[in-house]
N, C-alpha and C positions, 0 to 999 in steps of 0.2 A: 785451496792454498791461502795462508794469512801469512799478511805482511802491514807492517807500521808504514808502509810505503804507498801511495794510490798511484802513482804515475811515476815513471823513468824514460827518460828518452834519453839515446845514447848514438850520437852521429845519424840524427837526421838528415835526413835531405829529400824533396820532392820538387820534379823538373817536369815541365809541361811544355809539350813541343819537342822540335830539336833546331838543330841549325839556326839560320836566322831568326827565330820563332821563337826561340826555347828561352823561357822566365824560370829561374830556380825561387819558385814559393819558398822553398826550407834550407837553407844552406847550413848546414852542421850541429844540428839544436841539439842541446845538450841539457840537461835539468831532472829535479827530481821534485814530487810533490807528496809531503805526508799524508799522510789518512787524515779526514777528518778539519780541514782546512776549506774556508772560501776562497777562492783564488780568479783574481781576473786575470785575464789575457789583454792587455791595453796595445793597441798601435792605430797607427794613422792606415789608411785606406792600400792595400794592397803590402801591407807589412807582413802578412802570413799568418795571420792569429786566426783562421778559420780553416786554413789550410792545417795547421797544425793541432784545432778542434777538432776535424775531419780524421784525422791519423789517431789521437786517442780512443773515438768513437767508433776504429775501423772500419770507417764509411770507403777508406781508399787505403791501396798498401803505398806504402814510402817507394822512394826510388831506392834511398837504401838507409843501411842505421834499423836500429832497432826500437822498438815502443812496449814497453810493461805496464801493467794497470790489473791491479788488484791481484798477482802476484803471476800473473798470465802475460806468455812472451804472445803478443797478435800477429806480428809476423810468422811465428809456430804455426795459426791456425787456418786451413782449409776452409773454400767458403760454407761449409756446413759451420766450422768452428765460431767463424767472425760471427753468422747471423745470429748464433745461440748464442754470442758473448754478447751482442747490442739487444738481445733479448730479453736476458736472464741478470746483468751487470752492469747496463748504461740506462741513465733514464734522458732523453733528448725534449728540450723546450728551445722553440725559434721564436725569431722575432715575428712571424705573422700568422702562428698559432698553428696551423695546419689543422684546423678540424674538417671533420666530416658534415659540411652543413646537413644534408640531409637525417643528422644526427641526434637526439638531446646529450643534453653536459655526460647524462648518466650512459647513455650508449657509445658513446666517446671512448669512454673513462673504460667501458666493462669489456667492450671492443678488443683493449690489450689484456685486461684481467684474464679473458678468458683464452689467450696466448700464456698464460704462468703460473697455473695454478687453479686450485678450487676455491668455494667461496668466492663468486665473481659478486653476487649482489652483494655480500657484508662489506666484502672490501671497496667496492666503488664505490659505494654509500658512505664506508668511513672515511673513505681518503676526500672525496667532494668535501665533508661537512669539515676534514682539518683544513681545508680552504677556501672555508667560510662560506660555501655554495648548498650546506643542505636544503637551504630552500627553492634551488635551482634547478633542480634534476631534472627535470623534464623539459626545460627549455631548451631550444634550438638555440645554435650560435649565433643565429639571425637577431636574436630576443636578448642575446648577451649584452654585457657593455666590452669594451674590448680588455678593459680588466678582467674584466669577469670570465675572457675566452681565454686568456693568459694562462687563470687560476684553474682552469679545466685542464689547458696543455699541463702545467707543474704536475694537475692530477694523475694525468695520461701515465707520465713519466715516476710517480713516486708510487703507482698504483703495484708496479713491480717489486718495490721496496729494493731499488740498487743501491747498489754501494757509493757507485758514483753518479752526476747529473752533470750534463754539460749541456751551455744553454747561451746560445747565442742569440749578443743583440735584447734580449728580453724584454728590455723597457722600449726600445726603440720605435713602436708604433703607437706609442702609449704619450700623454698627456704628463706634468712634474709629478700632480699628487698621485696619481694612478699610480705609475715606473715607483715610487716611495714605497707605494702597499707591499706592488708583486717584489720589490727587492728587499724587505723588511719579512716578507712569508720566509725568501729565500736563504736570506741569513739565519730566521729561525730554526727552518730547518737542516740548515750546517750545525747550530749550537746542542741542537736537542736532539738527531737522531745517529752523531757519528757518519755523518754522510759528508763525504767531498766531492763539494760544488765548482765546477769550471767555468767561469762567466766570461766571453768572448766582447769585451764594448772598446770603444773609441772616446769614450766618456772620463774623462779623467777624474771627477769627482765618484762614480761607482767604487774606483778604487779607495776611497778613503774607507768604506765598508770593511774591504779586503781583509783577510790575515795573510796575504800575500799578492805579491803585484808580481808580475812577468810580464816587461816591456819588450816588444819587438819591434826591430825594423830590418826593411830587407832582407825578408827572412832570415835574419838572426837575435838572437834573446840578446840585448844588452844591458838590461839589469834583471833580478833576481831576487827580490826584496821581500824578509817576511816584518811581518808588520805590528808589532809588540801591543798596541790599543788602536783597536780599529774602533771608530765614530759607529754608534746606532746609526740605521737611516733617518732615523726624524732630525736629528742632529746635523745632517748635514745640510748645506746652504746650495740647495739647488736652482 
């Protein structure tokens, strides 16, 4: 199913606990993201913006409200449904890579290839060298730099070729000129493959990258802003 649409949410909400316990992460979120847009998620520390990455990536179901992405209701889908949609339609990059040390960049990478498809060696081979790691394949993450384990995670994740990436934190363990590189790849690859990127940071300057910001606090969106000339990463003053 196509849609000019990547994301809707429509009366979110996600509550953890109850009683005296109970924190409403999502309190009524409400928004819509076009295809083909960068888009950060910006809030201060327990504002919801990873809770609410968690619910696009149907990593968890809502307490209630609805969630669409790429033209598929996630609440529709049974756990067979969700794990084929974060398989086939989500590509995921964290802030502290999650590789398989026991691993190279290439077995990493070919690890999910061969969860999606044939052609695992052409494709893991191609996706490594569009991220600048063809000379890397065979290194352990032990042997990386942490750029360089970033640039494998993005690999992991576009090795599928989704539609969409959502990617929390990214730069966050990362050094200025490093976090520069991996969010200069990341924007590329917003511009040049039709792919919409979700970027989860606390970082107020990532946003100037943005073709959209979505500010949260207390689990609610209070602003919504798309962003008419977003700054190169080298351009910004970090």
């Amino acid at each position: 199913m196509e849609t000019d649409r990547a994301v809707r949410a429509t009366g979110l909400t996600k509550t953890y606990g109850e009683g005296d316990t109970e924190v409403h992460a999502l309190a009524g979120v409400t928004f819509e993201i076009p295809r083909g847009e960068f888009v950060v998620l910006r809030g201060a520390s327990g504002s919801g913006k990873t809770t609410l990455l968690n619910q696009i990536g149907a990593l968890e179901p809502p307490t209630s409200g609805d969630v669409e992405a790429n033209g598929f209701n996630l609440n529709g889908l049974d756990d067979d449904g969700r794990t084929e949609y974060r398989l086939k339609s989500v590509g995921f990059v964290f802030q502290f890579y999650n590789l398989v040390p026991s691993l190279t960049a290439y077995e990493n990478v070919a690890l999910i290839a061969e969860l999606t498809g044939g052609g695992v060696k052409e494709r893991s081979e191609a996706v490594l060298a569009s991220v600048g790691l063809a000379d890397r394949l065979h290194h352990f993450p032990g042997q990386l730099s942490g750029g360089e384990q970033q640039r494998v995670s993005i690999a992991r994740g576009l090795v599928k070729n989704p539609p969409l990436m959502l990617c929390d934190e990214p730069t966050g363990a990362l050094d200025t000129e490093t976090g520069t590189q991996v969010l200069s790849l990341l924007r590329e690859i917003t511009d040049t493959g039709d792919r919409t990127i979700i970027v989860v940071t606390h970082n107020s300057q990532i946003a100037e990258i943005a073709n959209r910001v979505i500010d949260l606090r207390d689990g609610q969106i209070i602003e919504n802003e798309r962003v008419e000339a977003p700054k190169d990463p080298v351009d910004v003053a970090w």
